[in-house]
C-alpha positions in Angstrom: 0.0 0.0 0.0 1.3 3.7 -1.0 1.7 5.7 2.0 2.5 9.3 2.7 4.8 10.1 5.2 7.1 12.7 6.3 10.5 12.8 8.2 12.8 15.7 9.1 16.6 14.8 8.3 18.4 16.7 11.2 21.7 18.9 10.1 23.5 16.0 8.3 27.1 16.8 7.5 29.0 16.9 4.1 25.3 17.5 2.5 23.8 19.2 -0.4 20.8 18.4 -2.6 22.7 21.0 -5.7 25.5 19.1 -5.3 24.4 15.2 -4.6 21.7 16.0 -7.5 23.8 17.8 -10.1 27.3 15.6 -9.8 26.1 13.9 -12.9 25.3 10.8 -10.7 21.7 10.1 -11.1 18.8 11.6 -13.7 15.4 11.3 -12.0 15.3 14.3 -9.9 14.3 18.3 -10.8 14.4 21.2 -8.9 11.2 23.7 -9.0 11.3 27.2 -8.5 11.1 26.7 -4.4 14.6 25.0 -4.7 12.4 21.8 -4.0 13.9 18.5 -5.4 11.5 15.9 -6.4 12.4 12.7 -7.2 11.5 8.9 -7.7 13.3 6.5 -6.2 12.1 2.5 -6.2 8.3 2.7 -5.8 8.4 6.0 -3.6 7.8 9.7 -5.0 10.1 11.7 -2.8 10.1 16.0 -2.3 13.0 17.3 -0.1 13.2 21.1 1.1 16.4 22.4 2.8 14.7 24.5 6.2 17.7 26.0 8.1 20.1 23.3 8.8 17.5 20.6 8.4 15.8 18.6 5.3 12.3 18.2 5.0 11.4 14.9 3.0 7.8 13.9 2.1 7.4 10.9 0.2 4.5 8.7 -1.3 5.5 5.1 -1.4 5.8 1.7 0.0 9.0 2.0 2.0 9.9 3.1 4.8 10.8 7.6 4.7 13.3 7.5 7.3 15.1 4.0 6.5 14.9 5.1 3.1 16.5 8.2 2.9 19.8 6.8 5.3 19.8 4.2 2.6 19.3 6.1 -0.4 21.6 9.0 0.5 24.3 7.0 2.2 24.0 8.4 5.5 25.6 5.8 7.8 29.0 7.0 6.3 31.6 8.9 7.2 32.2 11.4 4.6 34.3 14.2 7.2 36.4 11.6 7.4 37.0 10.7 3.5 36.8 14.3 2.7 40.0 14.7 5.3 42.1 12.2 3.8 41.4 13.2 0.5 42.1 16.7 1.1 45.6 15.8 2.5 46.5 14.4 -0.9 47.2 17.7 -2.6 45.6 21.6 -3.2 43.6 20.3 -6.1 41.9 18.2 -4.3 41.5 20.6 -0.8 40.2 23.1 -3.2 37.5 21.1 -5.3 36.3 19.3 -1.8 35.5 22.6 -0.6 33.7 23.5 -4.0 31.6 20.2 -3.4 31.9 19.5 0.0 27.8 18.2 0.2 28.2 15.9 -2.4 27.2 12.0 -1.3 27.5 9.2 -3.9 23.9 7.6 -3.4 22.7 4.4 -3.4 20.8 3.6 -6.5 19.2 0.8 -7.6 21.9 -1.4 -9.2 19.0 -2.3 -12.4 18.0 1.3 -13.2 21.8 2.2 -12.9 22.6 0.0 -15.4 19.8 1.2 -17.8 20.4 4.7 -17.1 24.3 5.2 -18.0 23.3 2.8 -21.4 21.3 5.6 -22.0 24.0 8.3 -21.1 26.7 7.1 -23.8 27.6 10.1 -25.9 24.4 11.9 -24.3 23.4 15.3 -22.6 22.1 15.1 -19.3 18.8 17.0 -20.4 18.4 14.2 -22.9 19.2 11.5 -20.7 16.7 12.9 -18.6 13.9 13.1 -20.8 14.4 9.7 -22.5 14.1 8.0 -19.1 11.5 10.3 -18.6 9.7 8.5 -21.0 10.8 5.4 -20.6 9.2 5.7 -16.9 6.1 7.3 -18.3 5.6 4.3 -21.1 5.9 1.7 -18.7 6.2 2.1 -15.5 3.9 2.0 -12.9 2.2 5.5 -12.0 2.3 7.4 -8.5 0.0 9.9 -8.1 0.9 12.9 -5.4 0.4 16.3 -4.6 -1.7 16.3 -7.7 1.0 15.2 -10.0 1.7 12.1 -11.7 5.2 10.8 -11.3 6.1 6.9 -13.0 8.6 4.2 -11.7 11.6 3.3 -13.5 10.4 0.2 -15.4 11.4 -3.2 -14.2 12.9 -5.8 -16.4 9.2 -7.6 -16.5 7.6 -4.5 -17.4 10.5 -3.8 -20.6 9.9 -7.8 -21.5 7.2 -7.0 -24.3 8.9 -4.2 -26.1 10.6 -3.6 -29.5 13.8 -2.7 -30.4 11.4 0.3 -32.7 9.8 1.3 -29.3 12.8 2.1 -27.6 13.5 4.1 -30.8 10.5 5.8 -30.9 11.5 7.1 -27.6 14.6 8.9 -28.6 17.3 6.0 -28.0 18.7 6.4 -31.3 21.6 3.6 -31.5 21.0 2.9 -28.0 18.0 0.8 -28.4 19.5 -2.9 -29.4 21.7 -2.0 -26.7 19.0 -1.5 -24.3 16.7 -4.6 -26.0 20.2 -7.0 -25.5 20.4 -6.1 -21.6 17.4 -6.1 -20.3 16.9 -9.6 -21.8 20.4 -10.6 -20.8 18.6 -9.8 -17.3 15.6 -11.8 -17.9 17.0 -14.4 -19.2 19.1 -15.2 -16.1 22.6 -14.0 -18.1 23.3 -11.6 -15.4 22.0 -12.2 -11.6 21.9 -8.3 -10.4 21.4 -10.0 -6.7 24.3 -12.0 -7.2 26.2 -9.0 -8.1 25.7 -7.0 -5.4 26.8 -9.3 -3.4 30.3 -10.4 -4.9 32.8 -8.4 -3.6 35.4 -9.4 -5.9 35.2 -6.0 -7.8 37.3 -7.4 -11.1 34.9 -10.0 -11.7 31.4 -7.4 -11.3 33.5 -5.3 -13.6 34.0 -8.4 -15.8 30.2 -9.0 -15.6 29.1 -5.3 -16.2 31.0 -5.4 -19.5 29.5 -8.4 -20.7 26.1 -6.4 -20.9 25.2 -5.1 -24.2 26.2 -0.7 -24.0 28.2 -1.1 -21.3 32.4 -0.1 -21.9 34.5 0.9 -19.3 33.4 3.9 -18.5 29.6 3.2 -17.8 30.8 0.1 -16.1 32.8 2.2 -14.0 29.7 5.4 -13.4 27.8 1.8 -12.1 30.2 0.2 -10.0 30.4 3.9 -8.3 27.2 5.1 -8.0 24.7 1.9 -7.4 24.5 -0.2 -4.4 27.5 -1.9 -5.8 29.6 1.5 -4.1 33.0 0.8 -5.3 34.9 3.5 -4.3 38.1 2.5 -6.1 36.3 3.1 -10.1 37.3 5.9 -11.7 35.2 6.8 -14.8 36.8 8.7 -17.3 34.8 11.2 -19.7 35.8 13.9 -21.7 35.8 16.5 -18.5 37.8 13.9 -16.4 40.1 13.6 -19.1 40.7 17.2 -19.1 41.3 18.0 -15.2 43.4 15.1 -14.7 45.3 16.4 -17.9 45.4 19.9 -16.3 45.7 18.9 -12.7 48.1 16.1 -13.4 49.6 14.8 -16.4 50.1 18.3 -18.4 50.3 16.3 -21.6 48.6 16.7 -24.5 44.9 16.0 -24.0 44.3 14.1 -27.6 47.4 12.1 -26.7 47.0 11.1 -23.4 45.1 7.6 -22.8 43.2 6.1 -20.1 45.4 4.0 -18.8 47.6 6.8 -18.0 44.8 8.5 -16.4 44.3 5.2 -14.3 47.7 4.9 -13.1 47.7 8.4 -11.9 44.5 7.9 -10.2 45.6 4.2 -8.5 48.5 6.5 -7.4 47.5 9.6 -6.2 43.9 8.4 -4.7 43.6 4.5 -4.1 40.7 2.8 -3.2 39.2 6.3 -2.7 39.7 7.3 -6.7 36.2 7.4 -7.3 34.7 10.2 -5.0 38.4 12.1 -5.8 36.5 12.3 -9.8 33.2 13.5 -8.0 35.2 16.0 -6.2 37.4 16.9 -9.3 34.9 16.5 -11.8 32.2 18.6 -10.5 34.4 21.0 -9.7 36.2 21.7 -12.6 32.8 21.4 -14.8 31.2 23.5 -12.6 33.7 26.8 -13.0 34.6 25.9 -16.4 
């Protein structure tokens, strides 16, 4: 049953809904002219306000407000304490955490991830954005609140019936065999999500995520980061990325200089933390560009 429920999120630290929301980590949320953020995550329409030092959330859904938003906006961890030993590492990196110091790498579902950075490959966020907009709207399940209709992201079982020409009716241009391939690599059994969030050996996911039609290294790497898979350690590497690690870094030439160099300097400089050092970076730099 769809409830409505409201919970007050008191002064979290190392939090912003601009920055958590506009890191390029996830698509389904806007921000109205209040500086109100609705979203959907799972089955659950959720609106969060900032008041003061606090967050108002209301939600319409079937889970839990409060367990949801500790889970969702990875709350039980220590970000202080990441942002500290980051900040250590150099200026670059001192400087861009205090640019984007309220940025939290959510917990997404691992599924709608998946689908979402297939749908990102040589994209624009506004387009991303609308095309799982429609997506949602086409065939996922509807929520009606506050007089709005918002739509789950469609599950595997709800994608089974359609056609490589639907997707591309949508707007997925060369994206829609990709789409077509993976969710039936899902239903099919080729792929066991649950399985997958439970393996810790990060190569092998990696492996896995690759084997999925649309997905190269660097959407394999935005999913290992910013699902409930939350490996830390991938670094994904797009054209901004490229650039500040070029600047910041490797002062080469930017055509010439290739990912694995990237990597190795990243490995190096940031370890197992490499991944929330390209938030840091990458929002930074994109954001004062």
């Amino acid at each position: 049953k769809m409830n409505e429920q409201e919970y007050v999120l008191k002064n979290p630290e190392c939090f912003s809904l601009k920055d958590i929301f506009t890191c390029g980590q996830c698509f389904r949320w806007q921000c109205d002219e209040e500086n109100e953020y609705i979203g959907v995550v799972g089955e659950n329409v959720i609106k969060i306000k900032k008041d003061g030092n606090d967050y108002v959330l209301k939600s319409k859904g079937k889970e839990d407000l409060k367990e949801l938003t500790i889970n969702y906006f990875d709350l039980e961890r220590d970000y202080k304490k990441i942002q500290n030993t980051l900040s250590k590492i150099d200026e670059n990196m001192e400087k861009s955490i205090k640019y984007g110091q309220g940025i939290r790498i959510l917990n997404q579902d691992l599924r709608e991830t998946i689908i979402s950075f297939i749908i990102s490959a040589n994209n624009n966020i506004p387009r991303i954005q609308k095309i799982i907009q429609r997506l949602s709207e086409n065939f996922g399940k509807e929520i009606v609140f506050e007089n709005n209709k918002y739509y789950t992201f469609p599950t595997p079982e709800e994608l089974k019936d359609v056609s490589v020409e639907k997707y591309r009716e949508l707007g997925l241009g060369f994206r829609d065999i990709r789409l077509y391939e993976t969710t039936h690599a899902v239903l099919d059994g080729k792929v066991d999500l649950e399985k997958m969030n439970q393996n810790k050996n990060t190569q092998e996911v990696r492996e896995e995520l690759l084997s999925l039609s649309g997905v190269g290294p660097k959407v394999a790497d935005c999913v290992l980061l910013f699902s409930t898979l939350k490996r830390f350690e991938a670094f994904p590497i797009d054209v901004w990325v490229n650039r500040v690690m070029n600047e910041l870094y490797i002062h080469g030439d930017e055509n010439k200089i290739n990912k694995k160099q990237i990597e190795k300097v990243a490995n190096e400089k940031f370890g197992d933390l490499a991944g929330l050092a390209q938030q840091y970076l990458f929002y930074w730099r994109r954001e004062l560009q």
